[in-house]
C-alpha positions as CSV (number, residue, x, y, z in Angstrom):
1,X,-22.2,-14.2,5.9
2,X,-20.6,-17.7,5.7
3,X,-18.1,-17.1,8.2
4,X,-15.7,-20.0,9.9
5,X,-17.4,-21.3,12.8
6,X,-13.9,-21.9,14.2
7,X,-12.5,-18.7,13.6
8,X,-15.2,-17.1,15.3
9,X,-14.6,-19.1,18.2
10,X,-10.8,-18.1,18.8
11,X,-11.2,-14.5,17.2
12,X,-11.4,-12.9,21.1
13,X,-7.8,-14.5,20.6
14,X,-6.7,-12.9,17.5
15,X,-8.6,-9.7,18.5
16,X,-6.1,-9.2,21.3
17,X,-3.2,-9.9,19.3
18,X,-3.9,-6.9,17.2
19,X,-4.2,-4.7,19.7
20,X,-1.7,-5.6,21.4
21,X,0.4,-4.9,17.6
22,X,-1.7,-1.4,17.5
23,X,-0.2,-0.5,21.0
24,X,3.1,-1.3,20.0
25,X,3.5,-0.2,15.8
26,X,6.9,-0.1,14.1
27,X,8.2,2.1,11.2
28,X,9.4,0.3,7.7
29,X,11.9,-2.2,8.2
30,X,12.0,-1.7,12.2
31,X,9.3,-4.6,12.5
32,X,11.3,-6.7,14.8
33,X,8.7,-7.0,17.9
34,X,6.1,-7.6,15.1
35,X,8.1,-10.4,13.4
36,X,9.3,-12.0,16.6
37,X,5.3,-11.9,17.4
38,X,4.3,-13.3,14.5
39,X,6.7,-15.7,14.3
40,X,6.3,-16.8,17.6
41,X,2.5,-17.8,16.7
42,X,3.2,-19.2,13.8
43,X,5.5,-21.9,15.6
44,X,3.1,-22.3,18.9
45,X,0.7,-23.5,16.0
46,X,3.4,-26.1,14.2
47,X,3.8,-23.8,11.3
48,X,7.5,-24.2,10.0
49,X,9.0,-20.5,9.4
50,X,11.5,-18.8,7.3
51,X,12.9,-15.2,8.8
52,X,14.8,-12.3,7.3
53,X,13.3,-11.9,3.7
54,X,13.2,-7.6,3.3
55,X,15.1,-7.6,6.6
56,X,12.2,-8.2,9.0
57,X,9.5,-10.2,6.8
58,X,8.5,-13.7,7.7
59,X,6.8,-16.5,5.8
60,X,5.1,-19.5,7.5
61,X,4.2,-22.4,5.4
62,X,1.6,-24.5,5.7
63,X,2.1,-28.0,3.2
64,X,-0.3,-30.9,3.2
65,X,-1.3,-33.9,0.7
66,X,1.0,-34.1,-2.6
67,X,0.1,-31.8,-4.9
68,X,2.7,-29.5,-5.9
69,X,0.6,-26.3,-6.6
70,X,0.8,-23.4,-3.9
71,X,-1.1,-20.4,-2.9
72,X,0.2,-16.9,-1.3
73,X,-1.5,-14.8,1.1
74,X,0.3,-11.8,1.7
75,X,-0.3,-9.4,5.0
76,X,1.5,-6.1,5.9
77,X,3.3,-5.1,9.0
78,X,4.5,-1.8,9.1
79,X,2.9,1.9,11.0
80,X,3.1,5.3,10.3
81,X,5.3,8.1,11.2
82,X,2.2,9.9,13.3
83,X,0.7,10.6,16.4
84,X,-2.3,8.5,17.5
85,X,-4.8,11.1,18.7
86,X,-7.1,8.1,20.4
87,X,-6.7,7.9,23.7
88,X,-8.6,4.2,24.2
89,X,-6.5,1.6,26.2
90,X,-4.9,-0.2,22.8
91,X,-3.6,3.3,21.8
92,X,0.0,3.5,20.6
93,X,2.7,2.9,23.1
94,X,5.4,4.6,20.9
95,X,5.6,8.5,20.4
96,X,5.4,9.4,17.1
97,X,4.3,6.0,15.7
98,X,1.0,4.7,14.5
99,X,-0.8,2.0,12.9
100,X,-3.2,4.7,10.8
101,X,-3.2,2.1,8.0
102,X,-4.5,-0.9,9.6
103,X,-1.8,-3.0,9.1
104,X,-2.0,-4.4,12.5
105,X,-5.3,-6.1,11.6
106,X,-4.2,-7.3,8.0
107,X,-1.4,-9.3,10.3
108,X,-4.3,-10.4,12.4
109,X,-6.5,-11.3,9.6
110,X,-3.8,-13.2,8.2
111,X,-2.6,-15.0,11.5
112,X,-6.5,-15.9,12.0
113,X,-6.5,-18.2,8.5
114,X,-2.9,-19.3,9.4
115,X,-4.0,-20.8,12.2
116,X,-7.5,-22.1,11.2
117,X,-5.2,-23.5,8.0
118,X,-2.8,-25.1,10.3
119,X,-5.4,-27.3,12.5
120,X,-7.8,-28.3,9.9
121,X,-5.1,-28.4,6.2
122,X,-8.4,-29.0,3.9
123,X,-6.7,-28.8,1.1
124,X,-3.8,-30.5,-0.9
125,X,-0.5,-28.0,-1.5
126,X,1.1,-25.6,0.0
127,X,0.0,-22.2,1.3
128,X,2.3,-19.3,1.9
129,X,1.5,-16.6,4.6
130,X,3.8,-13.9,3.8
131,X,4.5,-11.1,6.3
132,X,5.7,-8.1,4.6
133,X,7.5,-5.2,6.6
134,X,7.3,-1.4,4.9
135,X,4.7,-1.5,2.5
136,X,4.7,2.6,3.8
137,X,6.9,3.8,1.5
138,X,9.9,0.9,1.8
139,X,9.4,-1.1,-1.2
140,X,9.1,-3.9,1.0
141,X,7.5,-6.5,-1.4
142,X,10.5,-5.5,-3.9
143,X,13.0,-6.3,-0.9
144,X,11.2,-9.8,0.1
145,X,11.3,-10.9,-3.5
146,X,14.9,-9.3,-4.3
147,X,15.9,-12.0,-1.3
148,X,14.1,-14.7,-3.2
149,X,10.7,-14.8,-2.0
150,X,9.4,-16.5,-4.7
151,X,12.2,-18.8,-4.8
152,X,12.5,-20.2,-1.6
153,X,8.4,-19.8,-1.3
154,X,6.9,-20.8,-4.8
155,X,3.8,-19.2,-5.4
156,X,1.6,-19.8,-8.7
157,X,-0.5,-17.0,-7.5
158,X,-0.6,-14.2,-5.0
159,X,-3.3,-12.8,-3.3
160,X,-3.9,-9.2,-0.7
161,X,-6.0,-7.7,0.8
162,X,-6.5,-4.2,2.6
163,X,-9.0,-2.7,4.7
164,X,-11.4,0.1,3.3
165,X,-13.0,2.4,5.4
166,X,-16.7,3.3,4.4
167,X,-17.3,0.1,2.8
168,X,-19.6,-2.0,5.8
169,X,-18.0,-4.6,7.5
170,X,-19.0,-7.8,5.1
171,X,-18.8,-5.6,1.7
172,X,-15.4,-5.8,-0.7
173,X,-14.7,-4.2,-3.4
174,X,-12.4,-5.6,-6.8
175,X,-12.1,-5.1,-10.3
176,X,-9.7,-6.5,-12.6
177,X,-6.9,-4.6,-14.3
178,X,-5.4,-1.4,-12.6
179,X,-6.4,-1.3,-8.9
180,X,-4.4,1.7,-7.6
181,X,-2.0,3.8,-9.2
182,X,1.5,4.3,-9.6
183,X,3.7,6.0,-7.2
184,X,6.4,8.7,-8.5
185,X,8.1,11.7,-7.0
186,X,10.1,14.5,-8.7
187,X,12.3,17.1,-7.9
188,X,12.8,19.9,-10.4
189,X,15.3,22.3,-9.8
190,X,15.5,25.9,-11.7
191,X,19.3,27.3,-12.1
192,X,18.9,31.7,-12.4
193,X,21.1,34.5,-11.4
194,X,20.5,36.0,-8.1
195,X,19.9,40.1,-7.8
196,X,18.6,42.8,-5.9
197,X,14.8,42.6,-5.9
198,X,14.9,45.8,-6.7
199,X,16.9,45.7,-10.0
200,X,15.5,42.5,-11.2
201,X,17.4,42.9,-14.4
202,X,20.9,42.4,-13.4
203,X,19.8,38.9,-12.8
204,X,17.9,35.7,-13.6
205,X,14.7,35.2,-11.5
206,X,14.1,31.7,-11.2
207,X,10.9,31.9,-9.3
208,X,9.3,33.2,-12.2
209,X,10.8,30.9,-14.6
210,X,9.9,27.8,-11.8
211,X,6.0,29.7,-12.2
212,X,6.3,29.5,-16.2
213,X,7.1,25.4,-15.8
214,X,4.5,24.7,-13.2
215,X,2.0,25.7,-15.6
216,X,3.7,24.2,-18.3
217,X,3.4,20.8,-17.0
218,X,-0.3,20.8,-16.5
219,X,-0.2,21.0,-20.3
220,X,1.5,17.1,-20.4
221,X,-2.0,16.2,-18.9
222,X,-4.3,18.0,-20.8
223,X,-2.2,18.1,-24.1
224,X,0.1,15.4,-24.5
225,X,-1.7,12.3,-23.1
226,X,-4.9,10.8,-24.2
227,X,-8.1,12.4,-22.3
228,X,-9.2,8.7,-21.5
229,X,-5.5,7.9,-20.1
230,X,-6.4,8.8,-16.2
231,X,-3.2,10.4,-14.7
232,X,-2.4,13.1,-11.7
233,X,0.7,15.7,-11.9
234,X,0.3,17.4,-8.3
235,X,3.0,20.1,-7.7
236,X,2.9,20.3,-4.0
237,X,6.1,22.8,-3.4
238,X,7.9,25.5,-4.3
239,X,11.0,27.2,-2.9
240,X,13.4,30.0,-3.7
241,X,15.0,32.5,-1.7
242,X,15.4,33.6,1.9
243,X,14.5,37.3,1.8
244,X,12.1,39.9,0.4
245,X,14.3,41.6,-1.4
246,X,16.5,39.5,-3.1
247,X,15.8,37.3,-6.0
248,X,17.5,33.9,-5.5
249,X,20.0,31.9,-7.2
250,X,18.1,29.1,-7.4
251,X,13.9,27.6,-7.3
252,X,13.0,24.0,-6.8
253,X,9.5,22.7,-7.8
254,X,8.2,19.6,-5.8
255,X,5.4,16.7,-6.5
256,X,4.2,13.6,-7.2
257,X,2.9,12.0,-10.5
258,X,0.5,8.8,-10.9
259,X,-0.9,6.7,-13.7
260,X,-2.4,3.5,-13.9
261,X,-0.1,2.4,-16.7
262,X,3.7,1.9,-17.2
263,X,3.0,3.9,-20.7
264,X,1.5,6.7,-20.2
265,X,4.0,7.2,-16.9
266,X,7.0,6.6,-19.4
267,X,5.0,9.6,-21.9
268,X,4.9,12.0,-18.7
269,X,8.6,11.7,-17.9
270,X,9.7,11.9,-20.9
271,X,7.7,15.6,-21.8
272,X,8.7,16.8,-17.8
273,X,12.0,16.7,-19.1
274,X,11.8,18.5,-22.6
275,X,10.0,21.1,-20.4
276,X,12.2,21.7,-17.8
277,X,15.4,21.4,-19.8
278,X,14.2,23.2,-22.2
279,X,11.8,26.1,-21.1
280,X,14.1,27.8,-19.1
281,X,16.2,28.4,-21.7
282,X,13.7,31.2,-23.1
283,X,14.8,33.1,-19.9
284,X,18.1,33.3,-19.6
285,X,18.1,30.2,-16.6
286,X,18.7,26.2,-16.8
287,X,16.3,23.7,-15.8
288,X,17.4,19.4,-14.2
289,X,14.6,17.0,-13.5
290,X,15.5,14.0,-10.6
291,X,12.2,11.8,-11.3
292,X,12.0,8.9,-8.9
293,X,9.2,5.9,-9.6
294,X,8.3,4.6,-6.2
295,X,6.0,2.4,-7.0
296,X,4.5,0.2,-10.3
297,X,0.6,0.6,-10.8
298,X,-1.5,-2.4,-9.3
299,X,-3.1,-4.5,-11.9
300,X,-4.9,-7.3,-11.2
301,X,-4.8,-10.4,-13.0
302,X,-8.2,-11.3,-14.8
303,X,-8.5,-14.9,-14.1
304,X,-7.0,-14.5,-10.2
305,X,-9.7,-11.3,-10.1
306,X,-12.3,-13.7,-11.2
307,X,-11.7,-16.7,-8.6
308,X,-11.3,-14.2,-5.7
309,X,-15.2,-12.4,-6.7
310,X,-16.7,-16.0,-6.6
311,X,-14.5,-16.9,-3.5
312,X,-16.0,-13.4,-1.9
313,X,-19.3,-14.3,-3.0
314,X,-19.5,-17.8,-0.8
315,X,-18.6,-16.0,2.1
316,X,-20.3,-12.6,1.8
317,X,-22.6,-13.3,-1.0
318,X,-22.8,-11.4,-4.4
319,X,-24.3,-8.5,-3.8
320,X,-21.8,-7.6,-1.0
321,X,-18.7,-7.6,-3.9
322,X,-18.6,-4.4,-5.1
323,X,-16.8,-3.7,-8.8
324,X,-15.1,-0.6,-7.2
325,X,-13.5,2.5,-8.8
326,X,-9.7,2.5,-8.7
327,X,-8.0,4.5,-6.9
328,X,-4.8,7.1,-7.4
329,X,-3.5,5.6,-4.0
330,X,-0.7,3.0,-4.2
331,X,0.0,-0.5,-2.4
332,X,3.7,-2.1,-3.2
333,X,1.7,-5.2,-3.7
334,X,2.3,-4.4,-7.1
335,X,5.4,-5.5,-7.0
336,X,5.0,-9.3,-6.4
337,X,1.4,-8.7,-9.0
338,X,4.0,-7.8,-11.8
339,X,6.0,-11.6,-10.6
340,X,3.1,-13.3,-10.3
341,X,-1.0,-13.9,-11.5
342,X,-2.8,-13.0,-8.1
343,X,-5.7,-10.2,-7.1
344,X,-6.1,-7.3,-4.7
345,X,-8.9,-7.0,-2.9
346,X,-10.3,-3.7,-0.1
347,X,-12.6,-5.4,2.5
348,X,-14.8,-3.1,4.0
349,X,-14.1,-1.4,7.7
350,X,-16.8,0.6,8.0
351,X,-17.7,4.2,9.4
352,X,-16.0,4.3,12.3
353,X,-18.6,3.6,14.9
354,X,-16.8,0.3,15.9
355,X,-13.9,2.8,17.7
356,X,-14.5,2.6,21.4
357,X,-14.7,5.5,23.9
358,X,-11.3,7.7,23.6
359,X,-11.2,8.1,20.2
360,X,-9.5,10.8,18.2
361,X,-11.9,13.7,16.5
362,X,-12.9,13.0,12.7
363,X,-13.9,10.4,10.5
364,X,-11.5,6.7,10.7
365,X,-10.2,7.5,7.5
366,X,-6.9,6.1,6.7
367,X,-3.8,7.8,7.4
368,X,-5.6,9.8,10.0
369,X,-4.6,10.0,13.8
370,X,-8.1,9.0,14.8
371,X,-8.0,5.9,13.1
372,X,-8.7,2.1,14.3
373,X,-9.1,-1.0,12.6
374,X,-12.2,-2.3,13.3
375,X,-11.9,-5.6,14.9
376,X,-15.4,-7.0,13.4
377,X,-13.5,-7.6,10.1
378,X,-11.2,-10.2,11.4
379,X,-13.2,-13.4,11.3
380,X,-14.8,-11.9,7.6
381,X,-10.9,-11.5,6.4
382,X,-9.8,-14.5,7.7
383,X,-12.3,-16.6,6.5
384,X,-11.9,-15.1,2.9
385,X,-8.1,-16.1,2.9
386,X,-9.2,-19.7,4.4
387,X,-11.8,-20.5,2.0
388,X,-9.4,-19.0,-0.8
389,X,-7.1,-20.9,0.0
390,X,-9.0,-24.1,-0.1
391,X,-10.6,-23.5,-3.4
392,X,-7.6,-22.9,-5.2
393,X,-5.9,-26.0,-3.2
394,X,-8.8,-28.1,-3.8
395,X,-8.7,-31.7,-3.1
396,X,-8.9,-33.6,-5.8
């Protein structure tokens, strides 16, 4: 690997720092010790910086020669509502909180290039570190660029980046077009006629209507859209009544839907409501549908998705960039995708073997309480978002 000699040098540095943000994680939009930590770095390296974007985000900017063009680099902040099971000395501080993501190191990563960037500025423009807070679940790239992110911080392109566990340290994976799915809730909610269980026809059950849609739906995936249109409808809950022998008034069906395309999402809406509006009507009861689109699918940009594989290919070499499978997971990096050109890249995090004595039971997967980011990847990430910044920024 071509990694920064510098960074390597100073990366005991950084490596503290994100432990020191592991111990201490913060739920979406409560990111203040984060923020005041990152901006305090960001300053202590002469890095001028703009607060309050999304309510705790931060952007540092980094300007030098006279070109007007400008890069972004774009690093999460926010933790998990879980409890760490590790038990190592960087474990988390705060009870039912946990960086399981490894956003802590995507803010290390990024404050590694920002302040390799800040002493050397080979390059001629302007370079945008944004610090996002609640990526889990918050919409927080939505909020940072509903408060004028891209206003007050121009960006011609956009780049992120997120960890991947069982990729080896040194290995990313990228492809161009849709990266990880859309993210999409609904509520369905089935109106009967409550009765004895035991006379079922003096009333409306709607458990077994809520049983008739369930299977209904499955039919918008294997029916309705095309078979090479990829798309999940998971429903994850159902729930009517409080007793054994009494049929309910009412039956709500729970889940999630996601697609890699705006279209075939629109397609899936619009047949979940002809079915639960309508099918219930066969028996008797009444159907409502309360669908809620979290987040956009991630699509990379072709040309961005290009630049990033040869930038990955200096550092790690060719064979280490992986065209990867997307995947149904989603990252509200869309969001700032569908404002501007720009790529997503996973960097590899490996199998878990970095985690030190104390760790939690089971594999360092994430979203999983035995989780830790594996500090090895810092000086590769940060030396991706250095050298991709200078290439784009090139001096002429």
């Amino acid at each position: 690997m071509n990694l920064v000699d510098r960074i390597v040098q100073f990366h005991h540095e950084i490596r503290e720092i994100r432990r020191d943000i592991h111990a201490h994680p913060e739920l979406r939009f409560e990111e203040q010790r984060t923020a005041d930590l990152v901006a305090a770095r960001l300053e202590q390296w002469g890095i001028p910086v703009m607060r309050g974007l999304g309510r705790t985000g931060v952007v540092g900017t980094i300007r030098n020669g006279s070109s007007k063009r400008s890069i972004g680099l774009r690093a999460d902040m926010d933790a998990l509502p879980m409890q760490e099971h590790n038990e190592f000395e960087h474990r988390s501080r705060n009870h039912g909180k946990m960086h399981a993501c490894g956003h802590d190191g995507h803010t290390a990563m990024l404050l590694a290039a920002a302040k390799y960037l800040a002493e050397h500025r080979n390059f001629d423009g302007t370079v945008h570190l944004i610090f996002q807070p609640a990526e889990e679940g918050g919409a927080g790239a939505q909020r940072m660029i509903d408060d004028g992110l891209f206003e007050k911080a121009p960006c011609d392109a956009v780049f992120g980046m997120h960890n991947w566990p069982g990729f080896k340290v040194g290995q990313f994976g990228v492809r161009a077009g849709p990266m990880l799915a859309s993210s999409n809730e609904f509520t369905i909610t089935i109106g009967g006629k409550g009765a004895h269980a035991a006379l079922p026809h003096n009333g409306t059950d709607p458990v077994l209507v809520a049983t008739h849609v369930v299977q209904a739906l499955q039919s918008i995936i294997t029916r309705n859209k095309k078979p090479i249109d990829s798309a999940v409808l998971s429903v994850t809950q159902i729930h009517g009544g409080d007793a054994y022998n009494v049929i309910p008034d009412t039956a709500t069906i729970c889940g999630t839907v996601r697609t890699f395309s705006v279209e075939v999402l629109d397609l899936i809406e619009s047949r979940m409501r002809q079915i639960v509006e309508q099918l219930p009507l066969a028996f008797g009861a009444s159907g409502s549908l309360n669908f809620h689109r979290n987040y956009p699918p991630l699509i990379n940009h072709p040309e961005q998705t290009d630049f990033a594989r040869e930038v990955l290919a200096d550092v790690v070499g060719a064979e280490n960039v992986q065209e990867c499978e997307p995947t149904m997971g989603a990252e509200d990096f869309a969001f700032m995708l569908m404002a501007r050109p720009g790529c997503y890249v996973f960097a590899g995090n490996g199998e878990g073997g970095h985690r030190e004595a104390g760790h939690g039971a089971g594999p360092c997967m994430l979203h999983n309480p035995s989780y830790d980011f594996n500090d090895d990847l810092i000086p590769v990430g940060a030396t991706y978002w250095v050298r991709l910044a200078e290439k784009y920024l090139t001096k002429s």
